[in-house]
N, C-alpha and C positions, 0 to 999 in steps of 0.2 A: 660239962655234959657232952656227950658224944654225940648227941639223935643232931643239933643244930649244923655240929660240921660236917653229919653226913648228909646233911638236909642242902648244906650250901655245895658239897659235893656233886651232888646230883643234881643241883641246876647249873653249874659250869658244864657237867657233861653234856647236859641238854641243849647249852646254849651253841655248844662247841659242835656239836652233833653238825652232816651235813647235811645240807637240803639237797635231795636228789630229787630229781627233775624224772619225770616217770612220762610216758610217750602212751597217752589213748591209745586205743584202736581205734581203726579202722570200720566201717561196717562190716559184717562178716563175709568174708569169701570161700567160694567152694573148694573143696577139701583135694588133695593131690590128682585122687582117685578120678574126681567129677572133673575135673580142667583137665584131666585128658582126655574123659570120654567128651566133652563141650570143644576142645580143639581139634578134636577130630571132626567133629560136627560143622568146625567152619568153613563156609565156602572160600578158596582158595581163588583169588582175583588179584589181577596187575593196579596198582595202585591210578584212581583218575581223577583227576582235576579239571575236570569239563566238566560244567561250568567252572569259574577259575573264584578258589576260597577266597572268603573273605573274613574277616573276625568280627565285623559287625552282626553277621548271616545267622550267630549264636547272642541270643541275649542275654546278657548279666547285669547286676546279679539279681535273683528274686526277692522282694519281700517275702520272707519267711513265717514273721511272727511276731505283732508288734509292729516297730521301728525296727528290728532285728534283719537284716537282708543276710543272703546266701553265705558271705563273706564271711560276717560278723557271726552265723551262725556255726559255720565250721571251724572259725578260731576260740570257741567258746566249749564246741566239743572236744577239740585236741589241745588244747592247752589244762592248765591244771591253777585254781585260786584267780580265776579271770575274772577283773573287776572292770564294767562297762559303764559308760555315763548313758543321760536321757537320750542319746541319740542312739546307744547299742556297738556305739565305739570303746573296743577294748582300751582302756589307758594303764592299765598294769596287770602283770600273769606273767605265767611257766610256761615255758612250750618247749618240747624238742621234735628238731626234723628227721623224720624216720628214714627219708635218703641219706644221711649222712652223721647221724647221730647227735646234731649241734643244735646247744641249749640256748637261750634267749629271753628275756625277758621282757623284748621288744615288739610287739606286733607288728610295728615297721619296718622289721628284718625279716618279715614274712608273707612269701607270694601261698596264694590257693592255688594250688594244682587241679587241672586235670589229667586224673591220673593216662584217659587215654585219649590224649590230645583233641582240642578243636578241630585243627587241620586236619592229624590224620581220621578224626570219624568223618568227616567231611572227603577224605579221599577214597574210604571205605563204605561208604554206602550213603553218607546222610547228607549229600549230595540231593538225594531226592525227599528227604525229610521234608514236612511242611516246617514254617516257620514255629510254629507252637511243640512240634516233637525237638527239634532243633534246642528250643531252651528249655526243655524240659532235662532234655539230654546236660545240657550246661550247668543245671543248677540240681543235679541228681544227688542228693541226700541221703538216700537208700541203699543205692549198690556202692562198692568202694572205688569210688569215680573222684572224690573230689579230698582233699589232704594240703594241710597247714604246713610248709616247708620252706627253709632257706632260698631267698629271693634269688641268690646269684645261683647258685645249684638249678632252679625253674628255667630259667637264662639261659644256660647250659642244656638240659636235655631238649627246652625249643619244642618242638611237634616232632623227634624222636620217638622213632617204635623200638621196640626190646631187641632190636638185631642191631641198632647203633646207641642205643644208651640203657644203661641200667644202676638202678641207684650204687653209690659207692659202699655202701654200709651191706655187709657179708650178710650178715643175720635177719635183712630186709628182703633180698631177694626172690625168697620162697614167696615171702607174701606179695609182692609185687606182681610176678609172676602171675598168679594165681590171682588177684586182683582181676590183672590188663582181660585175663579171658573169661574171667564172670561177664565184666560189663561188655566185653566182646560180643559173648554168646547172649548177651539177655537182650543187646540191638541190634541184634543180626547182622552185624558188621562181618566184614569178609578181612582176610589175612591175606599177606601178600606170603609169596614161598619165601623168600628170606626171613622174613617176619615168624613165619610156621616154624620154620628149622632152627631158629634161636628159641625160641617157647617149648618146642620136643626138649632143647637140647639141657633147656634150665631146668627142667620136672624135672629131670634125670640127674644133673647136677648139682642143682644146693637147693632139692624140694628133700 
């Protein structure tokens, strides 16, 4: 009979088949159009560190929901088949990192970004934040502030603004882009001119 070896046909193919690793979004960001009328919007200020940053000054991470804190909850939105014990710790899943395109199946090769650094909102405005806007800011879930990405890569860009790092992966760009000045513009955070003229110069070039 035929139907049985196409039957076994078709599950070799399946088993054969590959697993592709698929990258969540991000929460949504403003559209090419809006990041630039919102960058032009920024106020333009020299970067200040008086009083001098600290990384405790931002509290992480929040209990979200549950046992589920801040952490656990963004590795559970960007990953893909995320399986958590009673504590909300991922112990197996899919992720890839959207700076760089790299696949994993290890939560522990994976830092939480913010996307626009502790330091530098802290050198841009939230310096004068109270302590509760401060983790608010930290543990932002809504705008596209916070993303599941390669630990050493996180390492690497540091408290980096867009005129000294930008992800390596071509095709992320635009969204990053577009990202940094959502959450920019939504905490009235100020741009430095270097900062300003690397953001004109990305809309223009890989939006």
């Amino acid at each position: 009979m035929k139907y049985p070896t196409l039957l076994l046909l078709a599950a070799v193919s399946t088993l054969a088949a590959p697993i592709v690793n698929v990258r969540r979004a991000l929460p949504t960001s403003v559209s090419v159009a809006t990041a630039k009328t919102y960058l032009d919007e920024l106020t333009v200020a020299v970067d200040s560190n008086s009083p001098a940053y600290a990384r405790d000054l931002f509290k992480t991470w929040d209990i979200i929901s549950g046992t589920c804190d801040t952490r656990e909850t963004v590795l559970k939105r960007d990953g893909t088949d995320v399986v958590t014990n009673s504590a909300c710790a991922a112990t197996s899943g899919n992720w890839v990192s959207p700076y760089d395109g790299v696949p994993t199946d290890l939560a522990s090769d994976l830092d939480i970004d913010h996307l626009v650094p502790l330091k530098e909102a802290w050198l841009s405005g939230a310096r004068d934040w109270t302590a509760a806007q401060r983790e608010a800011f930290a543990n932002d879930l809504t705008r596209p502030q916070l993303v599941a990405i390669t630990d050493n890569l996180n390492e690497s860009k540091g408290d980096k603004d867009p005129a000294q790092f930008m992800p390596p992966l071509a095709s992320f760009k635009c969204e990053y882009v577009r990202a940094w000045i959502t959450v920019k513009h939504y905490y009235a955070l100020t741009v430095d001119s270097a900062e300003k003229t690397a953001l004109q110069g990305f809309l223009t070039s890989v939006c």
